[in-house]
Each structure stands twice: as structure tokens, then as C-alpha cells.
N, C-alpha and C positions, 0 to 999 in steps of 0.2 A: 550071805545075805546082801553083804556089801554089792557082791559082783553082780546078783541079780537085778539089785536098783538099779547099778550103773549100766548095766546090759538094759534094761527096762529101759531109762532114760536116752542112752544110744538109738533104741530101737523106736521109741517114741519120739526121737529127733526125723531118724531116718523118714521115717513116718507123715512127719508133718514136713521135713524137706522135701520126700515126693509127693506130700501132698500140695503142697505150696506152687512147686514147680509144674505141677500137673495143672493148677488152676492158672500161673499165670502164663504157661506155654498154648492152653486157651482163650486166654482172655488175650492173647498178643494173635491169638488165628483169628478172632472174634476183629480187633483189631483192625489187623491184616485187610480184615472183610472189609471192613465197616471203610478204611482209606480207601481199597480198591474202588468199592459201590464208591463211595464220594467220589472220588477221583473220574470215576467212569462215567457220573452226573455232572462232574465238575465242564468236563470236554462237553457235553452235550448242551448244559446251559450257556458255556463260552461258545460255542457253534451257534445259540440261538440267538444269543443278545449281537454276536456279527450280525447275524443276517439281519437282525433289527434295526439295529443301527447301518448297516448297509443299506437296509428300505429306506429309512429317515432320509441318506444322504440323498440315494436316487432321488426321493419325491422333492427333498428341497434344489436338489438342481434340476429338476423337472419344470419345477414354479417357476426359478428362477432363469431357461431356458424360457417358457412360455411369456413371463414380462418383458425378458429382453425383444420377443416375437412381437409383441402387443405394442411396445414401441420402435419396434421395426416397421411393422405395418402403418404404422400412424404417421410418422415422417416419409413413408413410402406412397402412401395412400394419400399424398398433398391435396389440399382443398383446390380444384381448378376454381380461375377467373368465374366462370361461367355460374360457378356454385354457389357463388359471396352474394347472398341479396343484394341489390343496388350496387356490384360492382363497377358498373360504366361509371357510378357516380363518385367513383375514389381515384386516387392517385394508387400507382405501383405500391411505395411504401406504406402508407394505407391499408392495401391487401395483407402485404407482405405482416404487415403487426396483427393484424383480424387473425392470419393463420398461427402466426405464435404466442398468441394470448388462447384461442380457439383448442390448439395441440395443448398447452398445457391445464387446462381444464382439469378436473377428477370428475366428477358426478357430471350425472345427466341434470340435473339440477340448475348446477354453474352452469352447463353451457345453455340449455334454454334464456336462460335470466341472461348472460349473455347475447345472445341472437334476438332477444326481446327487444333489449337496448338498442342493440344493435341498426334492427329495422328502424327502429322511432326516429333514432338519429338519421337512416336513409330517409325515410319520409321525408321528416324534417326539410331535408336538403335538399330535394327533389324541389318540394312546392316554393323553398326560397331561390331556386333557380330556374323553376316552369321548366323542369326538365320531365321526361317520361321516366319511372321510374318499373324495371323491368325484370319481378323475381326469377330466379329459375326455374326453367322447365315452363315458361310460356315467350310466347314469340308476337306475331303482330294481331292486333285487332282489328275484326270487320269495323270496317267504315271508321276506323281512328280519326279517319282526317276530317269525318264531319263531327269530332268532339274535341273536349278543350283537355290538357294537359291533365287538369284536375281529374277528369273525368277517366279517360282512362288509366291515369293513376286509380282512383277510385273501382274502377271495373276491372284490373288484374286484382285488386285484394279482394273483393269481395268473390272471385273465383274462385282463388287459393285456399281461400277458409272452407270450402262449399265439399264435404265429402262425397256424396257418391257422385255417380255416372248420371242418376236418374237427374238429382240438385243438377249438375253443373247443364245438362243437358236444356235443360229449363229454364236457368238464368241465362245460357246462349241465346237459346229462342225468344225469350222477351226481350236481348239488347237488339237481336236482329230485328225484329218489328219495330224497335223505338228508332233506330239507324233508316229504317223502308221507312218509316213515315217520317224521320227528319230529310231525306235527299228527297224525296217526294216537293215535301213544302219550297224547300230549296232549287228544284228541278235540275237536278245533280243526279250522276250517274257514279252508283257506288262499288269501288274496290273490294277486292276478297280483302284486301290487307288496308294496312292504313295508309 
């Protein structure tokens, strides 16, 4: 009776050794699985945060390719003489500060409020030296010489503000007539120019 306990017991060890072994030679394939699949996600998510992180890099040296471009173009793209309202009316270094105060700007904001000043200060300085003062992008006035300094100062701004073709077309024509009938009274023969 003895022997068959102990045979029982042996046989219920063996039992639950291969039962044991059997579970955890599964749970170690299961495992096995379970690190592969990770492992085979692991590569796929490190493949994807690269590229992600690779896009980042691209796009931030993209940006910072295109600033360096924005102020390439800006120191390249120099403000000519011709461009600076009232430039006849400055010195070289005069210009020369207009363009590096002008270049470092940010908003379109500053620079208007800028070129605002700007101008008043050309006026300014115009009417205290009875000089002609001559924005860009216009050139001489019909019959300048029969007006006074004021005057066609006065007649390029009120041009310059005048948007369309039909406006400027119109203000042309009334200074023309006011010009034929001052060389008229005068008995003056008037230039295209001044």
C-alpha cells in the first residue's frame, strides 16, 4: 500500500512536472511571440519616428534656408538713390542710414510709420530750402517754370496720392489748362517740361 502511495505520488509529480513544463514551454512560445511581434513593431515604430524626425530636420532647415534667402534678397535687393523720396535732398550717408534702418525693419507697419516720418522730414526740408522736391517714379512738370517751388512740390503730391489712370488723367488736364492760361496772361511760350 505503501508502494502504491509512493508510485501515486511519483506518478502525480511526474504529472504535474509535465504538466508544469508543458505550460511553461508555452507560455515561453507565447512569449517568444509576443518579443518577436514587439520586436518587429519595435523596428517599424524606430523606422517611423526617423522619418519623422528626419521631416522635422528637413522642414527646420528649409525655414532656415528660406530666412537666410529673405535676407539675402533684402541686402541684395539694395534701396537705389532713385527710390528714397527726396533723395536729391540727403547726403550719401543720409541714404546710406535710410537703407539700414529701412533693411532692418520687421513689419510692414514699422516701415510705413517709418517712410511717413520719413517724407514729412523731406517736405520739411524741401520748403526750408525752396528746393523741388521729387518722389519716385515722376520726373519734370508741364510748365514747372511758370510755377513756384511750392507749387510743384504741392502738384507731385497731390499726383502721387491720386490712384487710378482715370484720377491722375484728370488732375493732368486741369493743371494743363491752369499752366495755358497762366503763360497766356504772361504771353509766354510753354515747355513740355519745366
Amino acid at each position: 500500500m505503501k508502494s502504491k502511495i509512493v508510485i501515486g505520488v511519483i506518478i502525480s509529480l511526474i504529472l504535474t512536472a509535465t504538466t508544469v513544463s508543458t505550460y511553461a514551454g508555452q507560455a515561453r512560445k507565447q512569449g517568444a511571440q509576443a518579443g518577436q511581434s514587439q520586436q518587429s513593431n519595435r523596428p517599424q515604430q524606430t523606422d517611423r519616428d526617423r522619418a519623422q524626425t528626419h521631416d522635422q530636420m528637413q522642414n527646420r532647415d528649409r525655414t532656415h534656408v528660406d530666412d537666410m534667402d529673405r535676407q539675402n534678397a533684402k541686402s541684395e535687393k539694395r534701396i537705389r538713390d532713385q527710390d528714397i523720396y527726396g533723395s536729391g535732398l540727403m547726403s550719401d550717408a543720409e541714404r546710406n542710414q535710410y537703407r539700414n534702418i529701412y533693411s532692418r525693419l520687421q513689419t510692414q507697419r514699422e516701415r510705413d510709420q517709418f517712410q511717413l516720418q520719413h517724407e514729412t522730414q523731406m517736405r520739411d526740408r524741401a520748403m526750408q530750402q525752396g528746393k523741388d522736391l521729387v518722389p519716385p517714379g515722376q520726373g519734370q512738370i508741364y510748365g514747372g517754370k511758370l510755377m513756384s517751388v511750392q507749387e510743384r512740390n504741392e502738384y507731385r503730391e497731390k499726383l502721387r496720392w491720386l490712384k487710378t489712370d482715370q484720377e491722375k488723367a484728370a488732375f493732368e488736364q486741369q493743371h494743363r489748362q491752369l499752366i495755358k492760361e497762366r503763360s497766356e496772361a504772361l504771353d509766354l511760350k510753354v515747355d513740355e517740361t519745366e
